[in-house]
C-alpha positions as CSV (number, residue, x, y, z in Angstrom):
1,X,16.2,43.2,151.6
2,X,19.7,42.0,150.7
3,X,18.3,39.2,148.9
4,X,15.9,41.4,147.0
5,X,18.8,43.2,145.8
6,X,20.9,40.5,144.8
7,X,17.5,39.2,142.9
8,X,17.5,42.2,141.4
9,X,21.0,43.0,140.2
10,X,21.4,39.9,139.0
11,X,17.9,38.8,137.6
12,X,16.4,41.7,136.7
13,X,20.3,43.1,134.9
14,X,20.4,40.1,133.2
15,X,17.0,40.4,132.0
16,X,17.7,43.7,130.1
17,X,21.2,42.4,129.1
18,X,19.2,39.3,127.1
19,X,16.3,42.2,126.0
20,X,20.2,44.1,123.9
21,X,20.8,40.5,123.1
22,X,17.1,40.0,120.9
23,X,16.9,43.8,120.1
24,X,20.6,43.4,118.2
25,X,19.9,39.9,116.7
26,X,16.3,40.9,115.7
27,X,17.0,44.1,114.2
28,X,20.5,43.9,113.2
29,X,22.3,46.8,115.3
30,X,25.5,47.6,115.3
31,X,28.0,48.8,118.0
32,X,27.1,52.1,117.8
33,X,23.8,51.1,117.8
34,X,23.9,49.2,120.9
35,X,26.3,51.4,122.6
36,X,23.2,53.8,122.5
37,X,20.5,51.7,123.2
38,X,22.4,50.8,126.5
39,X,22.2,54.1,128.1
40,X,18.0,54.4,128.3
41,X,18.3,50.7,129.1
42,X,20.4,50.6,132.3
43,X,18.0,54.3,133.0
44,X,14.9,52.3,133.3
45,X,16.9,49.2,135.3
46,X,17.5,51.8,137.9
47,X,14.3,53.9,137.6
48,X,12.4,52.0,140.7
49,X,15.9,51.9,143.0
50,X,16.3,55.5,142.0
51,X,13.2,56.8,142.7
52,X,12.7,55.3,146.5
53,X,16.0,56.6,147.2
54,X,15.2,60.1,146.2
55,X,11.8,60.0,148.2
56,X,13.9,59.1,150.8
57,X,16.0,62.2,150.8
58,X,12.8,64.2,150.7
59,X,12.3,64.6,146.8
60,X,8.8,64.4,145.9
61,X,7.7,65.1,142.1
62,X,11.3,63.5,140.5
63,X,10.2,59.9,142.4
64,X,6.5,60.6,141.4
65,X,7.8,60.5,137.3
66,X,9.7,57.9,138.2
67,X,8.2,55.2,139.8
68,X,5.1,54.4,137.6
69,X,7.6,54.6,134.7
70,X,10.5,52.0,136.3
71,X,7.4,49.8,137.4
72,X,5.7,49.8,134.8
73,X,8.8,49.0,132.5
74,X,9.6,46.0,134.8
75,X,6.1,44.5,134.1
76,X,6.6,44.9,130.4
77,X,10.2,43.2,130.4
78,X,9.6,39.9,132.5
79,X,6.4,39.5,130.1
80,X,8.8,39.9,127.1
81,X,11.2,37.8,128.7
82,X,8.5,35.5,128.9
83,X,7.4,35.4,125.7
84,X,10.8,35.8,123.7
85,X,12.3,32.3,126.0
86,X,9.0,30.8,125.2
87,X,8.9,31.3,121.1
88,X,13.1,30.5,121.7
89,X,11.8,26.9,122.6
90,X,9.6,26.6,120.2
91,X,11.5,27.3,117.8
92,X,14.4,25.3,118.8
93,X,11.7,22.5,119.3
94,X,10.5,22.8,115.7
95,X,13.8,23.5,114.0
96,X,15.3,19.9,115.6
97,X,11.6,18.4,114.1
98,X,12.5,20.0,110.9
99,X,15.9,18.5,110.4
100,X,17.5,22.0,111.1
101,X,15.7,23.9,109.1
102,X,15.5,27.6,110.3
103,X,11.7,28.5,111.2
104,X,11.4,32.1,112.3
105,X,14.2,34.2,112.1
106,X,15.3,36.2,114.7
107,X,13.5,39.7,113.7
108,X,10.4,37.2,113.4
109,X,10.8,36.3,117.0
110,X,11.5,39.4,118.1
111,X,8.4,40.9,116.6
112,X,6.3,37.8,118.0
113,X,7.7,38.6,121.8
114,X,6.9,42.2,121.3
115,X,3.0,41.7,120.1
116,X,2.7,39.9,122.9
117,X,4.1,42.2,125.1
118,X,2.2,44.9,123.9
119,X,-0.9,42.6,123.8
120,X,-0.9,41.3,127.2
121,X,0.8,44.6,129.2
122,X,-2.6,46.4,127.9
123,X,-4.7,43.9,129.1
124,X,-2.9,43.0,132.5
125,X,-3.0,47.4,132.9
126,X,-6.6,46.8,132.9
127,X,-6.7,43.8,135.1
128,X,-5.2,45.1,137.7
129,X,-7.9,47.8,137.9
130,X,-10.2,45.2,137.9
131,X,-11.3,44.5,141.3
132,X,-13.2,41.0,142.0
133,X,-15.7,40.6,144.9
134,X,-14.3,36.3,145.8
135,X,-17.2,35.3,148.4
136,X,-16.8,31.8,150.0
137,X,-19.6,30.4,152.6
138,X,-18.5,28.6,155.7
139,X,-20.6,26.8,158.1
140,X,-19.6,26.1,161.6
141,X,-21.4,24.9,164.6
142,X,-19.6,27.1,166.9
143,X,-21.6,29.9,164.9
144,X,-24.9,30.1,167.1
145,X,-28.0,30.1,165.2
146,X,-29.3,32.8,166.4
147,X,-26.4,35.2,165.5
148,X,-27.2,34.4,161.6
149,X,-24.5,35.0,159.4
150,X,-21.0,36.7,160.3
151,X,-19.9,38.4,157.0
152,X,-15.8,39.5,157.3
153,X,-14.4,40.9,154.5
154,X,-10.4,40.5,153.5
155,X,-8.4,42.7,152.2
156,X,-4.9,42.0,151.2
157,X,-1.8,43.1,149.7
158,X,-3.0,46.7,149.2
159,X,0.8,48.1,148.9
160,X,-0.6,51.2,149.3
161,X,2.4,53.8,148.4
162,X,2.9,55.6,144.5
163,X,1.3,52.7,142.5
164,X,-1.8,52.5,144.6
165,X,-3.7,56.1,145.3
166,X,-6.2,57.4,146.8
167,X,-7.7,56.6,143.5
168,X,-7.2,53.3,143.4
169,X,-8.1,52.7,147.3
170,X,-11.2,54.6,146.4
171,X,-12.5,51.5,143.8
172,X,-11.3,48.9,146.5
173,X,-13.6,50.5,149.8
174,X,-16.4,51.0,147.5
175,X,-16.2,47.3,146.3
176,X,-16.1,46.8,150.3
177,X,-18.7,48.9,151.2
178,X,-21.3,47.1,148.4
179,X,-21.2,44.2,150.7
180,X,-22.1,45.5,153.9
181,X,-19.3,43.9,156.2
182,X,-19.7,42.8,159.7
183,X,-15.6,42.6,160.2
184,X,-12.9,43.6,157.7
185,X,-9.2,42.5,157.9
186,X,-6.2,42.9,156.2
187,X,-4.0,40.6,155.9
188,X,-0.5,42.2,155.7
189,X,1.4,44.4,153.2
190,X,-1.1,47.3,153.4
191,X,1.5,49.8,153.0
192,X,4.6,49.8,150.6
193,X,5.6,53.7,150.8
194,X,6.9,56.4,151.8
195,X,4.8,58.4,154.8
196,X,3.7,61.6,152.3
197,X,1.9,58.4,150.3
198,X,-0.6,57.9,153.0
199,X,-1.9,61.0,153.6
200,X,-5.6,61.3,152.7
201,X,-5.6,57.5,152.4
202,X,-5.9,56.6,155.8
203,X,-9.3,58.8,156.3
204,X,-10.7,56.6,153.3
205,X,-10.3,53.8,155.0
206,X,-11.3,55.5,158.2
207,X,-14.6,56.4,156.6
208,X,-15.5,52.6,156.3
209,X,-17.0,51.3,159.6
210,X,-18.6,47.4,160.2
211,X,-20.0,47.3,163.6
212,X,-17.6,44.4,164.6
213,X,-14.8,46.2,164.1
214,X,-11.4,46.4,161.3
215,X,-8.0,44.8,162.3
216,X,-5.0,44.3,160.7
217,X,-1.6,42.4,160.9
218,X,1.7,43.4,159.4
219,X,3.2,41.7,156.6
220,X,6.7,42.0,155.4
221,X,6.4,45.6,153.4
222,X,5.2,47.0,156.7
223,X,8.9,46.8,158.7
224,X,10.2,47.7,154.6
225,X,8.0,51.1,154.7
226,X,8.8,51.4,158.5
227,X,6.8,49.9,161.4
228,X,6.0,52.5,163.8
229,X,5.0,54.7,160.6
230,X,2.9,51.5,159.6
231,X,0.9,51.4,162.9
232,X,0.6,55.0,163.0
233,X,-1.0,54.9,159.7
234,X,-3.4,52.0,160.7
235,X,-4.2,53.2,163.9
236,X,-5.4,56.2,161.8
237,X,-7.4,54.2,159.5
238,X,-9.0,53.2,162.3
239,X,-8.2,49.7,161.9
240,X,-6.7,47.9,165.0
241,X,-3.1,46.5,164.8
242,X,-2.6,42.6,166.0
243,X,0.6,42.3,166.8
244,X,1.0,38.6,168.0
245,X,-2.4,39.2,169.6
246,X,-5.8,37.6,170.0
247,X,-9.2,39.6,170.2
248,X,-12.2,38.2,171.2
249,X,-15.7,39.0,169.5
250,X,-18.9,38.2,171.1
251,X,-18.9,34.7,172.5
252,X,-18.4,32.7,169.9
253,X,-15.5,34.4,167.5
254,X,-11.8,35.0,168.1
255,X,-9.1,36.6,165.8
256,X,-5.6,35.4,165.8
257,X,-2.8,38.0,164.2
258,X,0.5,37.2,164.2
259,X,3.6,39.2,162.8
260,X,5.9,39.1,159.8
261,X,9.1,40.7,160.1
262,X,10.3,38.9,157.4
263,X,13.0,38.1,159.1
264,X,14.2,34.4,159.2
265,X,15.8,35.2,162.9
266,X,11.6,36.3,164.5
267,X,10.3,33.2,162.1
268,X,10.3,30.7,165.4
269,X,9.3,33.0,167.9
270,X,6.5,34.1,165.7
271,X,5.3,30.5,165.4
272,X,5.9,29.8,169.4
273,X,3.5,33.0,169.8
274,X,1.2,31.8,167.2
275,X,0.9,28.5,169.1
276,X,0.2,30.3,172.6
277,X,-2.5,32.6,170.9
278,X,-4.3,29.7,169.4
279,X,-4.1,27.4,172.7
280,X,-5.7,30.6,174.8
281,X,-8.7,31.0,172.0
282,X,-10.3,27.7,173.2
283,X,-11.6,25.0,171.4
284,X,-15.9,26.2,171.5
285,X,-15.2,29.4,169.8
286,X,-14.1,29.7,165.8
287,X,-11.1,30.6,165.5
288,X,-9.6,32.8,162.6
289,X,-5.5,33.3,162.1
290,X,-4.5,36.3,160.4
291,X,-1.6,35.1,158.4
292,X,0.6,37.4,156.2
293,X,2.4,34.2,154.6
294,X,0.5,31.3,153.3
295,X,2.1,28.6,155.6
296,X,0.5,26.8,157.8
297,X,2.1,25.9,160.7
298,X,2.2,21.9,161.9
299,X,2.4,22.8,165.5
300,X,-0.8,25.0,164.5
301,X,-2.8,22.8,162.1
302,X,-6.1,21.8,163.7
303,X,-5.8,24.7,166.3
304,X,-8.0,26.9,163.9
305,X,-11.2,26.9,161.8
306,X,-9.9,29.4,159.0
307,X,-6.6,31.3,158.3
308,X,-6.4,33.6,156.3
309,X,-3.5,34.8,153.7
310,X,-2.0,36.8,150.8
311,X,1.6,37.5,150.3
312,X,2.0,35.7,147.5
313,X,-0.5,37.7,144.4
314,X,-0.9,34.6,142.9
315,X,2.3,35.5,141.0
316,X,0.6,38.8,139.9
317,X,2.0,38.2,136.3
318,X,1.5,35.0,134.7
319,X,4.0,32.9,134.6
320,X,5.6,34.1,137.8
321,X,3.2,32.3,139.7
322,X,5.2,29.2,139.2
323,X,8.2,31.3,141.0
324,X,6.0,31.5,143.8
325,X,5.2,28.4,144.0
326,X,8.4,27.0,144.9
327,X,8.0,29.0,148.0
328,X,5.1,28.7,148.8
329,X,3.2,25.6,147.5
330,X,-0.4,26.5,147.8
331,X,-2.9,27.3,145.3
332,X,-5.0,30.8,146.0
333,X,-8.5,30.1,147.0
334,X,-9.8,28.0,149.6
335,X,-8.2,24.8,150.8
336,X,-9.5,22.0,153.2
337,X,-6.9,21.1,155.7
338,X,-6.0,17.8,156.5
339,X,-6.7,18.2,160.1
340,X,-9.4,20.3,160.0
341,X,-9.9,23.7,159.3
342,X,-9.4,25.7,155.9
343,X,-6.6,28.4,154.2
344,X,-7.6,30.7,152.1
345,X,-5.1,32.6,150.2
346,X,-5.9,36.2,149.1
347,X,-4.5,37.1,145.0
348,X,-4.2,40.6,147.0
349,X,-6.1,43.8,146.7
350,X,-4.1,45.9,145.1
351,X,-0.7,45.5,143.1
352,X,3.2,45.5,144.0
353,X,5.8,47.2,141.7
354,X,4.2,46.9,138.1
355,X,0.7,48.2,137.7
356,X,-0.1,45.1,136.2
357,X,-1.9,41.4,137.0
358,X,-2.3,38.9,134.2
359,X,-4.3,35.7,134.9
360,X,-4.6,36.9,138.6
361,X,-7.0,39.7,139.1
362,X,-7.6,41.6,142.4
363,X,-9.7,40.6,144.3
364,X,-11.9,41.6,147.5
365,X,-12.9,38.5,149.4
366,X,-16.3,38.1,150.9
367,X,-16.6,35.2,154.1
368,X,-19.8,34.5,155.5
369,X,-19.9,32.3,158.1
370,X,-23.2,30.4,158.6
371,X,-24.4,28.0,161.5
372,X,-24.1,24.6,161.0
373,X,-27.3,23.1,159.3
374,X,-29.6,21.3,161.5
């Protein structure tokens, strides 16, 4: 959380201190001017800190106004951000080509990062609403034939809290009901709010049953919402919590779930669990780690047939995906491991801070896992 601030104070401040920056340059203000642009600026800058500390104190409708609007403002910014450095270098590019001969001016540029802002934040409104069905096919011989075909369903970075409603939840089930699950998981990060926020939302989720049974692991924003609240809330959903525990499925099927604190301090007893859960699984049966983080473990690698992961939204607004990246360098989607086994890394289910995804939709992902061809 400390480093989230920092990120934020600095980053994100600096962000709308460049935004003053274009907005005098561009359209000329003056002191005046920018003394009162400054004031609705640095509102917005605080909006989202403002509005989970009044929830915290018990306000309800003030943080409901709030939220959406500071979120959705943040979205808007980095894409400007984006686009104003972009046509900055560009420009700069072209005016050295030129022989230093201006190009666009800086009203021009202005105007060209705000179309684009404009352009894009409407589209990436409606892509986050856009829910994908992702369905990859795996085939194992520690599938028996005569099971058929296991299908799990992931769900992922749901962030359920005053971005993500009932409404919104609402679109996601129905996505998973349409494919008829055997097993759903979630992999981490299924809540991001306050306790009043999951009301009503658990007995959505509760209302979706595959006969093999829903589990879940916690990701980070679990321990940030609270984690006893967080278990309570999934044990209501009827999903059950594995907490650095395996299940076992039949004879053929085990579930790995380890936790994420997000602490550096439980990172390597985490993995030293992880290890012991995977050794006890066995060999003969396949072997799927829930995974909040897409990182895969050496003293794990070749211990499982398929983890699964999110965390990371594929960046959720292009071109923040190459942020992530340096964190965590793996691609979304499916990915053969060296030693066997695969990762596949969830774009998430649902959205974190700005209602927005650009170049990274939502998606619902659909495993089936078939016996091994004869």
């Amino acid at each position: 959380m400390s480093r989230f601030l920092i990120f934020y104070f600095v980053a994100y401040g600096g962000s709308h201190l460049y935004l003053l920056l274009k907005l005098s340059k561009g359209l000329g203000l003056g002191r005046s001017a920018r003394i009162w642009l400054t004031l609705p600026l640095f509102l917005l800058f605080i909006a989202p800190i403002t509005a989970r500390t009044l929830e915290s104190a018990g306000f309800e409708k003030l943080p409901e106004l709030l939220s959406p609007v500071g979120y959705l403002w943040m979205g808007l910014l980095f894409l400007f951000i984006t686009a104003a450095v972009a046509v900055y270098i560009i420009n700069a590019i072209l005016y050295l080509i030129k022989r230093r001969t201006r190009i666009l001016s800086p009203a021009s540029q202005l105007m060209i990062a705000a179309s684009y802002t404009i352009i894009i934040g409407v589209y990436g409104w409606q892509e986050a609403k856009d829910i994908r069905s992702e369905k990859i096919t795996l085939r194992s011989s520690k599938i028996p034939p005569a099971i058929g075909r296991i299908r799990i369903v992931q769900l992922s970075d749901v962030h359920v809290g005053q971005i993500v409603n009932e409404k919104r939840v609402t679109a996601m089930l129905d996505k998973v009901r349409s494919v008829s699950p055997d097993i759903i998981v979630v992999t981490g990060d299924l809540v991001d709010g306050h306790q009043r926020h999951l009301t009503g939302v658990d007995k959505l989720f509760a209302a979706v049953n595959p006969q093999l049974g829903k589990y879940a692991i916690m990701g980070n924003h679990e321990y940030y919402a609270g984690a006893a609240d967080s278990i309570n809330f999934m044990k209501k959903s009827g999903l059950i919590p594995l907490i650095n525990e395996n299940v076992k499925i039949g004879n053929f099927l085990f579930i790995t779930g380890v936790d994420d604190s997000g602490k550096l301090a439980d990172i390597a007893k985490n993995q030293v669990a992880e290890r012991r859960l995977l050794d006890a699984a066995g060999e003969n049966s396949f072997r799927i780690l829930l995974k909040h983080r897409p990182v895969v473990a050496a003293t794990s690698e070749g211990r499982f047939d398929l983890q699964l992961s999110g965390h990371v939204h594929k960046g959720q607004i292009f071109p923040f995906n190459f942020l992530t990246w340096m964190s965590f360098p793996v691609r979304a989607g499916l990915t053969k491991l060296d030693k066997g086994g695969y990762l596949y890394v969830s774009r998430g289910t649902g959205v974190w801070g700005p209602p927005i995804r650009f170049m990274a939709p939502p998606e619902v992902t659909v495993i089936d896992l078939l016996p091994a061809l004869p």
